[in-house]
Biopython code that builds the backbone (N, CA, C, O; Angstrom):
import numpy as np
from Bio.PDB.StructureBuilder import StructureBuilder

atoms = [
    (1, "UNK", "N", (-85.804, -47.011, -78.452)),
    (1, "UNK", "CA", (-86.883, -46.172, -78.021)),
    (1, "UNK", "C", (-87.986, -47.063, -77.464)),
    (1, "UNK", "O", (-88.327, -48.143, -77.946)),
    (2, "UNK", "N", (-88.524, -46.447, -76.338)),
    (2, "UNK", "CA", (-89.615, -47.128, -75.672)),
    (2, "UNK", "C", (-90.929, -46.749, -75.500)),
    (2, "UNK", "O", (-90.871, -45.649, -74.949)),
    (3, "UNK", "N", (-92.177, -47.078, -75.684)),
    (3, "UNK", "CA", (-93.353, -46.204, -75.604)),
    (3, "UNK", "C", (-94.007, -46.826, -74.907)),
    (3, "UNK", "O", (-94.049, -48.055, -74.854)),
    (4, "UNK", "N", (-94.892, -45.701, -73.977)),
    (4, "UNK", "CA", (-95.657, -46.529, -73.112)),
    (4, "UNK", "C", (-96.946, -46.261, -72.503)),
    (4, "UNK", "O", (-96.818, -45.206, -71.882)),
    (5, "UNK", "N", (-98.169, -46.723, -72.377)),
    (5, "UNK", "CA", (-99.128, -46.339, -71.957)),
    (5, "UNK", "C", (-98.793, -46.337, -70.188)),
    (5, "UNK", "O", (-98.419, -47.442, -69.797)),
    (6, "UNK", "N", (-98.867, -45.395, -69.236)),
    (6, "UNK", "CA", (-98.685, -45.257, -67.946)),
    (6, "UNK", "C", (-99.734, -44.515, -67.092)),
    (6, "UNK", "O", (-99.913, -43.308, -67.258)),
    (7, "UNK", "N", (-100.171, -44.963, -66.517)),
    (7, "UNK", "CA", (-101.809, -44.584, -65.579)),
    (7, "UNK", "C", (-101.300, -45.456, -64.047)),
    (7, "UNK", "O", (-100.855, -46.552, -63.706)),
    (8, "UNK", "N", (-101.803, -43.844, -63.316)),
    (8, "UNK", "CA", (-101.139, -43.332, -62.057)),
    (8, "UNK", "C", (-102.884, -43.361, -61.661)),
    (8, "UNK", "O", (-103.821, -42.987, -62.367)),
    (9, "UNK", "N", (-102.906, -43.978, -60.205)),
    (9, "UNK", "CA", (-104.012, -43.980, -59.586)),
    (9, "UNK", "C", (-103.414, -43.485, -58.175)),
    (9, "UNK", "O", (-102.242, -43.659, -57.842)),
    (10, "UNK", "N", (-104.373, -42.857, -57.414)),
    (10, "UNK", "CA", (-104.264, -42.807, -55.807)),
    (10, "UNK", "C", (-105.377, -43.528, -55.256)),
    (10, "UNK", "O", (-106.293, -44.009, -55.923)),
    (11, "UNK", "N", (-105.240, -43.588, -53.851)),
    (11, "UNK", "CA", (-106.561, -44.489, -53.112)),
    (11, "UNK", "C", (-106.150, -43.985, -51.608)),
    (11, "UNK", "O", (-105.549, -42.945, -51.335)),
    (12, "UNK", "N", (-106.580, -44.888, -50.790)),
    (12, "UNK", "CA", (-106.483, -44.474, -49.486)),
    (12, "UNK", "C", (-106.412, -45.731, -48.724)),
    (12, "UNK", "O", (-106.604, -46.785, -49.331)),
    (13, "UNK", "N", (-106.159, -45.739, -47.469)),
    (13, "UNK", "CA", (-105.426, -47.187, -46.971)),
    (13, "UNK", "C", (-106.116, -48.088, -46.985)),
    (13, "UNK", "O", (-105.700, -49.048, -46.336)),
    (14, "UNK", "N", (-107.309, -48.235, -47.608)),
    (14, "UNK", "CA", (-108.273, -49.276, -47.557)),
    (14, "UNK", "C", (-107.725, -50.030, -48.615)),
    (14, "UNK", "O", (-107.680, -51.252, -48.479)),
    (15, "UNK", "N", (-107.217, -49.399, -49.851)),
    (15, "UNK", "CA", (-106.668, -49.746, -50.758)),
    (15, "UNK", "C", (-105.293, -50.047, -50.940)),
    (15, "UNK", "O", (-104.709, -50.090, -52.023)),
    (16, "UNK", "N", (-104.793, -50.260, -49.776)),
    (16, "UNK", "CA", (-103.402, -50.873, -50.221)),
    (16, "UNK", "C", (-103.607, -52.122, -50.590)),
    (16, "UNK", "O", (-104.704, -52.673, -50.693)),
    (17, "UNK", "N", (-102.084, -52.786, -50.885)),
    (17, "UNK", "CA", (-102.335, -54.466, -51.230)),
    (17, "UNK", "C", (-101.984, -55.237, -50.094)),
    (17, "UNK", "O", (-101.040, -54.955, -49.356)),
    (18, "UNK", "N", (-102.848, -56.352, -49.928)),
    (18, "UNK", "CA", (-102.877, -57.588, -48.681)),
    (18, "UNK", "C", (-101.867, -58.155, -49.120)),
    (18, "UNK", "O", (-101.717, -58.042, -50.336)),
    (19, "UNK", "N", (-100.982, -58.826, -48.482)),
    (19, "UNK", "CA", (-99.684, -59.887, -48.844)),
    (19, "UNK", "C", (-99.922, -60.332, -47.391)),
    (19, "UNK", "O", (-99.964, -59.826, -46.270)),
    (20, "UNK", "N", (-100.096, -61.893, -48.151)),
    (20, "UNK", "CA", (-99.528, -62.595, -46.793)),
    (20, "UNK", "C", (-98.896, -63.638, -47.157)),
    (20, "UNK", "O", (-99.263, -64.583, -47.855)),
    (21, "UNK", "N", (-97.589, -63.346, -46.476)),
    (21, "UNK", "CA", (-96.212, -63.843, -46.441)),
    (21, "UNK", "C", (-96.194, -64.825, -45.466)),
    (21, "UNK", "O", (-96.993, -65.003, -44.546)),
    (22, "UNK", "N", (-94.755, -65.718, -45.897)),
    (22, "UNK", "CA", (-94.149, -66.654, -44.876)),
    (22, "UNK", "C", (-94.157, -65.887, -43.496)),
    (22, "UNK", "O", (-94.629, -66.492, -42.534)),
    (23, "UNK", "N", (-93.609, -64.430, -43.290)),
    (23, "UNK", "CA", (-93.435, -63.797, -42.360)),
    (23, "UNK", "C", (-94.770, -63.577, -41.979)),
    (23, "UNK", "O", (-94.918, -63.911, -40.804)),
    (24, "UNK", "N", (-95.472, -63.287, -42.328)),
    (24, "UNK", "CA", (-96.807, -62.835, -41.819)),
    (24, "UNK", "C", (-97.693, -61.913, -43.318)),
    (24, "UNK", "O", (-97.362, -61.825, -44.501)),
    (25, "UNK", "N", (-98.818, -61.393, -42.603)),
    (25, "UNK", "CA", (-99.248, -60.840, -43.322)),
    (25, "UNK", "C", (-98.871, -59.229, -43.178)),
    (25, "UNK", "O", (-98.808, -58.654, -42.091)),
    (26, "UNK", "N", (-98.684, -58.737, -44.188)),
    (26, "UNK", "CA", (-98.585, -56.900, -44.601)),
    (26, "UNK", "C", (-99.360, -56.424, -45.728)),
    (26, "UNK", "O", (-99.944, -57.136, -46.546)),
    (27, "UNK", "N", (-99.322, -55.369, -45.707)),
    (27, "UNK", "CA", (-99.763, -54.714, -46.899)),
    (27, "UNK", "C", (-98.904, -53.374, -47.373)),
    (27, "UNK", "O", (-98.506, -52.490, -46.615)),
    (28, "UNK", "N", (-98.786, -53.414, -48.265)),
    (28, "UNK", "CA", (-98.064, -52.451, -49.432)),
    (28, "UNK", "C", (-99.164, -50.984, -49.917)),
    (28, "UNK", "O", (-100.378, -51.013, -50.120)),
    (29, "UNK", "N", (-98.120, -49.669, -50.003)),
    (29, "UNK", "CA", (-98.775, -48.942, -49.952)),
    (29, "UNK", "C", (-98.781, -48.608, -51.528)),
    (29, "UNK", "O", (-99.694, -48.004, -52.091)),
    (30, "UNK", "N", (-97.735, -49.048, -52.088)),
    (30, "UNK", "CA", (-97.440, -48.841, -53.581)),
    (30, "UNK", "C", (-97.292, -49.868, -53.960)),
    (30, "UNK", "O", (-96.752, -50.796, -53.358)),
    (31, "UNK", "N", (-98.088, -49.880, -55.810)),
    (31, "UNK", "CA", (-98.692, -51.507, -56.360)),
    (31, "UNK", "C", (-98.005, -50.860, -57.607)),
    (31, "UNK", "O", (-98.263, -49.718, -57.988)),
    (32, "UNK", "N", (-96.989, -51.809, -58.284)),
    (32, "UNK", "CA", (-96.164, -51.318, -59.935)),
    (32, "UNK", "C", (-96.895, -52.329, -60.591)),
    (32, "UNK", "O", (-96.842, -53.384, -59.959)),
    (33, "UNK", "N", (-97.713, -52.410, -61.872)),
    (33, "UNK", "CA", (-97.721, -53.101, -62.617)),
    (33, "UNK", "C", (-97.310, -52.851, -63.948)),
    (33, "UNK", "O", (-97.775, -51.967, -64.667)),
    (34, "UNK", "N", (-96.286, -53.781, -64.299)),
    (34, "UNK", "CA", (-95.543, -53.145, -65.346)),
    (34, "UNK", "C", (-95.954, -54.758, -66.387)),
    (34, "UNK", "O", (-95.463, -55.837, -66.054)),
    (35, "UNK", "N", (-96.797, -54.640, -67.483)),
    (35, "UNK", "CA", (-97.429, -55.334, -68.662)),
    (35, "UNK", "C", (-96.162, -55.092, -70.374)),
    (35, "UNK", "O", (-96.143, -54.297, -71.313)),
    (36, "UNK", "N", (-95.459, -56.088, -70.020)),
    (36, "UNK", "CA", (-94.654, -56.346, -71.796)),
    (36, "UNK", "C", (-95.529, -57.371, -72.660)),
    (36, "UNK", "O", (-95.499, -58.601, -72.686)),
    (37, "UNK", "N", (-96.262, -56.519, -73.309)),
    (37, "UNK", "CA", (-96.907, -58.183, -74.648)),
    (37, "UNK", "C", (-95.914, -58.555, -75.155)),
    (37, "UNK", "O", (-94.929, -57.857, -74.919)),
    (38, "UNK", "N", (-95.781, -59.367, -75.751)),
    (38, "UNK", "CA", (-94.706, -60.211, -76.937)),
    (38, "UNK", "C", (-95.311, -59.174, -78.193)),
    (38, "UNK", "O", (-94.491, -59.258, -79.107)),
    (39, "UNK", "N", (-96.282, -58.356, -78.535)),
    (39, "UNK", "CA", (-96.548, -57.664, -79.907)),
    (39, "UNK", "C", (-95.614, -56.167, -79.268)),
    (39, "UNK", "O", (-95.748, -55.193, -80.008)),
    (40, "UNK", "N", (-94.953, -55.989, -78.333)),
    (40, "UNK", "CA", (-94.174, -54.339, -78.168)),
    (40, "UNK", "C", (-92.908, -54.423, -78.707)),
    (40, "UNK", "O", (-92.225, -53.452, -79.034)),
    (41, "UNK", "N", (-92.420, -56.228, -78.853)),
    (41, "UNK", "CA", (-91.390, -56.352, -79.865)),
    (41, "UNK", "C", (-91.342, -56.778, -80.930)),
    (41, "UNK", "O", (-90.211, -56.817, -81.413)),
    (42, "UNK", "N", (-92.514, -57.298, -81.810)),
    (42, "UNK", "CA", (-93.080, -57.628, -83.024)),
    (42, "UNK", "C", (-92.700, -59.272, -82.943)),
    (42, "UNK", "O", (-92.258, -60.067, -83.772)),
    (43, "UNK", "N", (-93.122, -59.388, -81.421)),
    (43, "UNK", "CA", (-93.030, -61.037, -81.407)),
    (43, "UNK", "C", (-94.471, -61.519, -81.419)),
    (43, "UNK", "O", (-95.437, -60.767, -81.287)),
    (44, "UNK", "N", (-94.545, -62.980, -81.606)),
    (44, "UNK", "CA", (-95.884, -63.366, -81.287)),
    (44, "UNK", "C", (-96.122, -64.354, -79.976)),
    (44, "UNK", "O", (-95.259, -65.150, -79.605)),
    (45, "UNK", "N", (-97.266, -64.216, -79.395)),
    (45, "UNK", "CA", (-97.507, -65.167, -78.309)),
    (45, "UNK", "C", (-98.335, -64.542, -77.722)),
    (45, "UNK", "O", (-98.709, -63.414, -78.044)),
    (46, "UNK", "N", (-98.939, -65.517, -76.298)),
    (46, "UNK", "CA", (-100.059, -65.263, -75.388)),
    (46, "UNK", "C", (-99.659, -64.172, -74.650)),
    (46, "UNK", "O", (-98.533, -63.950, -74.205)),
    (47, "UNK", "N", (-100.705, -63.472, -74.544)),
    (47, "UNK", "CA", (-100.564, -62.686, -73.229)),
    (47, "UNK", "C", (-101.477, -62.951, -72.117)),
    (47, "UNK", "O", (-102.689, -62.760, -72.228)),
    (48, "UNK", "N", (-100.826, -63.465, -70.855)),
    (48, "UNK", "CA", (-101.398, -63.556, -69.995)),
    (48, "UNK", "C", (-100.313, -63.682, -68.749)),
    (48, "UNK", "O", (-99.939, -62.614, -68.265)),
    (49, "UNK", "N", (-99.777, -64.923, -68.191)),
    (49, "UNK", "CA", (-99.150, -64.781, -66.910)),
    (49, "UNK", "C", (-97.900, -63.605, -67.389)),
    (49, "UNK", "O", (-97.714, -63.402, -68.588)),
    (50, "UNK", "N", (-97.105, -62.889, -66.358)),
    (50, "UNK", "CA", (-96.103, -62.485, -66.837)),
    (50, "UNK", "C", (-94.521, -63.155, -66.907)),
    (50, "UNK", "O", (-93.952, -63.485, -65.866)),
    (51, "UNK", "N", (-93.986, -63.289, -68.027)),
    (51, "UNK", "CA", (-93.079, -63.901, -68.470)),
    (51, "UNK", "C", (-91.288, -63.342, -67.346)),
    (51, "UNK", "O", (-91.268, -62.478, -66.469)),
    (52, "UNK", "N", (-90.365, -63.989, -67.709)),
    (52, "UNK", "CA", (-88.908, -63.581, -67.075)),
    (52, "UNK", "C", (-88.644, -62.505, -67.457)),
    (52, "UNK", "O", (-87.855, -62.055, -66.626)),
    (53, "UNK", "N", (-88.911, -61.354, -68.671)),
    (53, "UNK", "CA", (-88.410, -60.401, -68.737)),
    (53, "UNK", "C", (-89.631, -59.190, -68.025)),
    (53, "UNK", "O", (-89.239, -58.025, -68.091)),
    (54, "UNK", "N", (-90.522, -59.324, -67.612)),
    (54, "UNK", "CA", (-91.637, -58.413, -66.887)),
    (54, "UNK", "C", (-91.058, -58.597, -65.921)),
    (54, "UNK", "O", (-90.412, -57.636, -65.502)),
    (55, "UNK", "N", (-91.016, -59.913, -65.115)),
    (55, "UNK", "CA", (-90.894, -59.332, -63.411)),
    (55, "UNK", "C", (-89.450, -59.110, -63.022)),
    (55, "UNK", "O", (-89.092, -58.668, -61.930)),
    (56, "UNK", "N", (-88.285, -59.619, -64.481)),
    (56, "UNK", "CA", (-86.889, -58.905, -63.892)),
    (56, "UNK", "C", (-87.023, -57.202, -63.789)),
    (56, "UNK", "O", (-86.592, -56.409, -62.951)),
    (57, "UNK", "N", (-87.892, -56.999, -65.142)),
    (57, "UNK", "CA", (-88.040, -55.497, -65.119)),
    (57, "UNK", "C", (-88.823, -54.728, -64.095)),
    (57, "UNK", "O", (-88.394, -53.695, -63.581)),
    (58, "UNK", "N", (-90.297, -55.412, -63.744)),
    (58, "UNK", "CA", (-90.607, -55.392, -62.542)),
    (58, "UNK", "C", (-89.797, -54.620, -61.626)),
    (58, "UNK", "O", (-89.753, -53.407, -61.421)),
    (59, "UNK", "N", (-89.012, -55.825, -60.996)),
    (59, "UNK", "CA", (-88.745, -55.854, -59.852)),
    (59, "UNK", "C", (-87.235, -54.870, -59.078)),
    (59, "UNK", "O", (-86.868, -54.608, -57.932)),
    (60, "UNK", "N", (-86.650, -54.538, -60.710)),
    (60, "UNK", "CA", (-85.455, -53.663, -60.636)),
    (60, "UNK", "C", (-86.583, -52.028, -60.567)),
    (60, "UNK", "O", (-86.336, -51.266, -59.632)),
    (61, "UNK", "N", (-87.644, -51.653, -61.489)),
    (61, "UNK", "CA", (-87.975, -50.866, -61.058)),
    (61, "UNK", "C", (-88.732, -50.409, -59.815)),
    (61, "UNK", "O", (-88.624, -49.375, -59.155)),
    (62, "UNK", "N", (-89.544, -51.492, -59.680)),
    (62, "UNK", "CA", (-90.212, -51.148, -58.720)),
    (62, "UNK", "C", (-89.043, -50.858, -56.850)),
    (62, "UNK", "O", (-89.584, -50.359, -55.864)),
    (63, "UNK", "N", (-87.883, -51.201, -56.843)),
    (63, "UNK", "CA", (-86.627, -50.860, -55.754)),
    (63, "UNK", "C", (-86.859, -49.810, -56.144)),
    (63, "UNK", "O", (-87.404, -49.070, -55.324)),
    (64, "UNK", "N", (-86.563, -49.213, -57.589)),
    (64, "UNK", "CA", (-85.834, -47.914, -57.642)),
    (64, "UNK", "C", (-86.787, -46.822, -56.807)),
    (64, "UNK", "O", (-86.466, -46.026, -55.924)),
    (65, "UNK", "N", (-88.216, -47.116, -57.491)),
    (65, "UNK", "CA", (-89.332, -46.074, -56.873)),
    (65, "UNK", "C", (-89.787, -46.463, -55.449)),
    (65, "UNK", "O", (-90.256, -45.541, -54.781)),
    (66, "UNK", "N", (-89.751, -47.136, -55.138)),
    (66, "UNK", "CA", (-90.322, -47.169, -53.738)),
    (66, "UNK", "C", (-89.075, -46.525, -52.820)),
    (66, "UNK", "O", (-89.176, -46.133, -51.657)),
    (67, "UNK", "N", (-87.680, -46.520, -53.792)),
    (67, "UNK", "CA", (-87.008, -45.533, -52.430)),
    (67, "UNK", "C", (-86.860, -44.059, -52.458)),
    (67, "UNK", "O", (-86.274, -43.304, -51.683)),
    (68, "UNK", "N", (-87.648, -43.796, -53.725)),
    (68, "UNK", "CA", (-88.177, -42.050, -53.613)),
    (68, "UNK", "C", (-89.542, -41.885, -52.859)),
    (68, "UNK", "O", (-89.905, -40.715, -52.737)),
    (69, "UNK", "N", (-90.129, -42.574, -52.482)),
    (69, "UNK", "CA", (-91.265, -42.280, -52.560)),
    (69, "UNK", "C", (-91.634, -41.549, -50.828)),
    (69, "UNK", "O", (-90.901, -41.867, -49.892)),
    (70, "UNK", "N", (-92.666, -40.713, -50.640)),
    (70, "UNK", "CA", (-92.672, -40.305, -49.737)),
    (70, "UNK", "C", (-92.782, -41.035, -48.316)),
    (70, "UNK", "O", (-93.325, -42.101, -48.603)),
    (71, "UNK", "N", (-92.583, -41.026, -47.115)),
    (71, "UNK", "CA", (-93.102, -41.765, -45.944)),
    (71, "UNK", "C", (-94.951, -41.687, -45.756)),
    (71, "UNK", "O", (-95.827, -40.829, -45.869)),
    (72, "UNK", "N", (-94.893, -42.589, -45.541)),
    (72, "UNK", "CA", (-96.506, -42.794, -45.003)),
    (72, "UNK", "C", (-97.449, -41.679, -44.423)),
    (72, "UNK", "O", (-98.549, -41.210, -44.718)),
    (73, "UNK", "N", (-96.443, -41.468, -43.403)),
    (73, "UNK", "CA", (-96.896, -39.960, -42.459)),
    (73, "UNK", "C", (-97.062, -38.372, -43.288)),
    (73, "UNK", "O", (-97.931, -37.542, -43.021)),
    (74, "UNK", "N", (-96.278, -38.268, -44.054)),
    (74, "UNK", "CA", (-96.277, -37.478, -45.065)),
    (74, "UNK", "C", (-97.414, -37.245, -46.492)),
    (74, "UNK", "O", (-97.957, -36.221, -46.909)),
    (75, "UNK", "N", (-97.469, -38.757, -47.006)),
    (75, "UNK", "CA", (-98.402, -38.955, -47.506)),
    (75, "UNK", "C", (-99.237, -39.931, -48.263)),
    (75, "UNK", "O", (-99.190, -40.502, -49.353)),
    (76, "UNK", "N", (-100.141, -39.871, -47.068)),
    (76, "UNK", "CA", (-101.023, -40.639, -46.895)),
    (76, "UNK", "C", (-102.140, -41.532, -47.816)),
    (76, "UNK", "O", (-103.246, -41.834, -47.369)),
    (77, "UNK", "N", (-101.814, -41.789, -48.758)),
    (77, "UNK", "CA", (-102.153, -42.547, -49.846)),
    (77, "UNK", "C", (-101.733, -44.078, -50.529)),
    (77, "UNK", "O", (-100.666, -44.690, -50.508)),
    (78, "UNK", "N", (-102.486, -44.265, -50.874)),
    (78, "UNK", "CA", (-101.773, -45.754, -51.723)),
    (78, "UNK", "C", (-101.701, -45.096, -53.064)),
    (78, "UNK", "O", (-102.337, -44.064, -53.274)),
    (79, "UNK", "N", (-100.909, -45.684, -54.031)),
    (79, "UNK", "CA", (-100.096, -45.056, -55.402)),
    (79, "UNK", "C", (-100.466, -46.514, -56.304)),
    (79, "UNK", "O", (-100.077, -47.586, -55.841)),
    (80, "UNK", "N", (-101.027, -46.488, -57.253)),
    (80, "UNK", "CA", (-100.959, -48.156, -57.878)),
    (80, "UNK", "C", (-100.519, -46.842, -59.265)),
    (80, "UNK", "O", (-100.906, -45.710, -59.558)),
    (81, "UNK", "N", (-99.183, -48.160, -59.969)),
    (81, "UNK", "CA", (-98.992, -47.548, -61.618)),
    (81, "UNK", "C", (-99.137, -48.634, -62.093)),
    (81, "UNK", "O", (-98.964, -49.766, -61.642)),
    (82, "UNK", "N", (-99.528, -48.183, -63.211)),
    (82, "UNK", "CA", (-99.622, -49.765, -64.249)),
    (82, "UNK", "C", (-98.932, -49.214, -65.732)),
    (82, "UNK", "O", (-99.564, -48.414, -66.422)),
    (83, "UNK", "N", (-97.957, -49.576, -66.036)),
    (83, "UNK", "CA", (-96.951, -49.461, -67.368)),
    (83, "UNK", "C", (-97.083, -50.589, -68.326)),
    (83, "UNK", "O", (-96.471, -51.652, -68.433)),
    (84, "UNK", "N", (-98.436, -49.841, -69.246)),
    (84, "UNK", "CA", (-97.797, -50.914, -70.490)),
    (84, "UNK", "C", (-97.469, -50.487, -71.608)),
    (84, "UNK", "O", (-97.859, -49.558, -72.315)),
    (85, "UNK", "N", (-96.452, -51.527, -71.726)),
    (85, "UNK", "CA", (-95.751, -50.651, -72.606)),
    (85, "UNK", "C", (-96.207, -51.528, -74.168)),
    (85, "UNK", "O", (-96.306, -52.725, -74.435)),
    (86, "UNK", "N", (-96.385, -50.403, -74.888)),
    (86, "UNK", "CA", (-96.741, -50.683, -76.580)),
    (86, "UNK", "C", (-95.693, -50.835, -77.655)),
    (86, "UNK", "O", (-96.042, -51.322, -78.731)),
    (87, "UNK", "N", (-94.359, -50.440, -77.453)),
    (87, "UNK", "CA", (-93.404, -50.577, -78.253)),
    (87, "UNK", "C", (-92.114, -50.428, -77.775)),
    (87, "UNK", "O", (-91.663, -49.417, -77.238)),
    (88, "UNK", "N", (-91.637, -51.285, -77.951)),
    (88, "UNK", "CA", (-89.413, -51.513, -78.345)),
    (88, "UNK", "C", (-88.693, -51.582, -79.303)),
    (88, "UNK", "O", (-88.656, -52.626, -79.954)),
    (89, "UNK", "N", (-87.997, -50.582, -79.616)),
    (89, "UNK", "CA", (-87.211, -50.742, -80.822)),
    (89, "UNK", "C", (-86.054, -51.174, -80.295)),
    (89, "UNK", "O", (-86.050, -50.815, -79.118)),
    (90, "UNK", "N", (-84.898, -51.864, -80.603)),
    (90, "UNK", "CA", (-84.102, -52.526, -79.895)),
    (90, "UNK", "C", (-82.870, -51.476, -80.894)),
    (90, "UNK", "O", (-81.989, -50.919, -80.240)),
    (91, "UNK", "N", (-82.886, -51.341, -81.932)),
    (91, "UNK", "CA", (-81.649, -50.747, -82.654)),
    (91, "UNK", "C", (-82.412, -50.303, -83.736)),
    (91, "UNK", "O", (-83.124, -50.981, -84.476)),
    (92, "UNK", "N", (-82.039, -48.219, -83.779)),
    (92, "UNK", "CA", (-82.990, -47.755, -84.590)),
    (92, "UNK", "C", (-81.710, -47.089, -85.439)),
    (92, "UNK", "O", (-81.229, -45.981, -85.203)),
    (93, "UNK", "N", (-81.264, -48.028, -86.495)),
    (93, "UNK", "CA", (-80.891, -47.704, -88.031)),
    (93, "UNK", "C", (-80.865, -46.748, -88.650)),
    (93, "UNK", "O", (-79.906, -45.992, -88.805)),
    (94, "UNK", "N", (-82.177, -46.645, -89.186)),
    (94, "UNK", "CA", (-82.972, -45.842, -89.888)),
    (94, "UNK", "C", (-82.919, -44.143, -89.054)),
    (94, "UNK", "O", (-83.301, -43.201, -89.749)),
    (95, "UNK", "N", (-82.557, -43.913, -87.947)),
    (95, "UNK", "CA", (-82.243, -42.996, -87.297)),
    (95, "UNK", "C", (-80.449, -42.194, -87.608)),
    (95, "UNK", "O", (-80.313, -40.977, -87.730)),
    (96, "UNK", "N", (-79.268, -43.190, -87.683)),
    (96, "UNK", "CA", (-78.625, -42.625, -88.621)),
    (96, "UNK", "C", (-78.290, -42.636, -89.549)),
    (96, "UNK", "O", (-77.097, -42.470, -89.804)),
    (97, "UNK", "N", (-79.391, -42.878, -90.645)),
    (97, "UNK", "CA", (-79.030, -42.780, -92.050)),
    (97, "UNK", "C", (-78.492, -44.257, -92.540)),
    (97, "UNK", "O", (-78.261, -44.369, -93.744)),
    (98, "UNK", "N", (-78.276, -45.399, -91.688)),
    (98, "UNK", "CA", (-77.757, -46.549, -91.931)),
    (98, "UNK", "C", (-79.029, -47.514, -92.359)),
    (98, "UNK", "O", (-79.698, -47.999, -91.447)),
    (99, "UNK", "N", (-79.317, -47.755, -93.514)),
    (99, "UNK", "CA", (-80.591, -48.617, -93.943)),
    (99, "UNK", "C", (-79.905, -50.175, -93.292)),
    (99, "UNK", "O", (-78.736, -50.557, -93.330)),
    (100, "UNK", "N", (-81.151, -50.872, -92.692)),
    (100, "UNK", "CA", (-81.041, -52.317, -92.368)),
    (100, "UNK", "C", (-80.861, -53.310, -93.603)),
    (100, "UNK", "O", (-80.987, -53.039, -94.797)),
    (101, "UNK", "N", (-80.537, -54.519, -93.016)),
    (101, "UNK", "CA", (-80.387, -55.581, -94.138)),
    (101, "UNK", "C", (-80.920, -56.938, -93.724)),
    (101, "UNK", "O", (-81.159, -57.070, -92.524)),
    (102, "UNK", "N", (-81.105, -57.794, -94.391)),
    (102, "UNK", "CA", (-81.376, -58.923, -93.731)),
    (102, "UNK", "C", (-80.596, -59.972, -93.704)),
    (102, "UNK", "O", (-79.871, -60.329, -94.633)),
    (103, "UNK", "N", (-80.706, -60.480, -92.698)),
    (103, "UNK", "CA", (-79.701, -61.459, -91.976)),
    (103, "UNK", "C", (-78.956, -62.521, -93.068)),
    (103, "UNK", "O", (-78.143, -63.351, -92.663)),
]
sb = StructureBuilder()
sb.init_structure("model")
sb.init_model(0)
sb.init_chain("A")
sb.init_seg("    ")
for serial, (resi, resn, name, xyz) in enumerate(atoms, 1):
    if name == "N":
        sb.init_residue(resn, " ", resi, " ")
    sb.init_atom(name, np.array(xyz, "f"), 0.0, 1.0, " ", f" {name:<3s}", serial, name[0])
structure = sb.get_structure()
């Protein structure tokens, strides 16, 4: 099970994001920020840059949604989400009746 704080903003094209690339510069009309602390798995550590498991997760979601998302012409907005998420249970036990043990 996964829980998550998720806040959906709109803006307008002033507000998209600047990227400037090897290719040049663009800007993006949709911004994913997706935030894993090390405390959503009862780990400990810093939170600050994002680690290998944020931007794999990142970056598989953020494909998925940008190919629903509407055309430009249609509608006309920038979209920023920001997902953080507060908890992971990795294997919930206690859900069928099977009490845990320790290692």
């Amino acid at each position: 099970m996964t829980q998550a704080l998720v806040v959906s903003t709109l803006g307008t094209a002033r507000d998209e994001q600047k990227i400037d690339a090897l290719q040049g510069e663009y800007s993006d009309r949709f911004m994913l920020h997706y935030n894993f602390p090390p405390y959503s798995t009862g780990e400990t550590g810093r939170v600050g840059t994002p680690k290998r498991r944020e931007i794999g997760a990142w970056s598989s979601r953020q494909a998925r949604l940008v190919a629903v998302l509407p055309a430009a012409a249609d509608f006309a907005y920038s979209m920023r989400v920001v997902s953080e998420i507060t908890r992971i249970q990795r294997f919930q036990l206690h859900g069928i009746g099977a009490a845990a043990v320790s290692p």
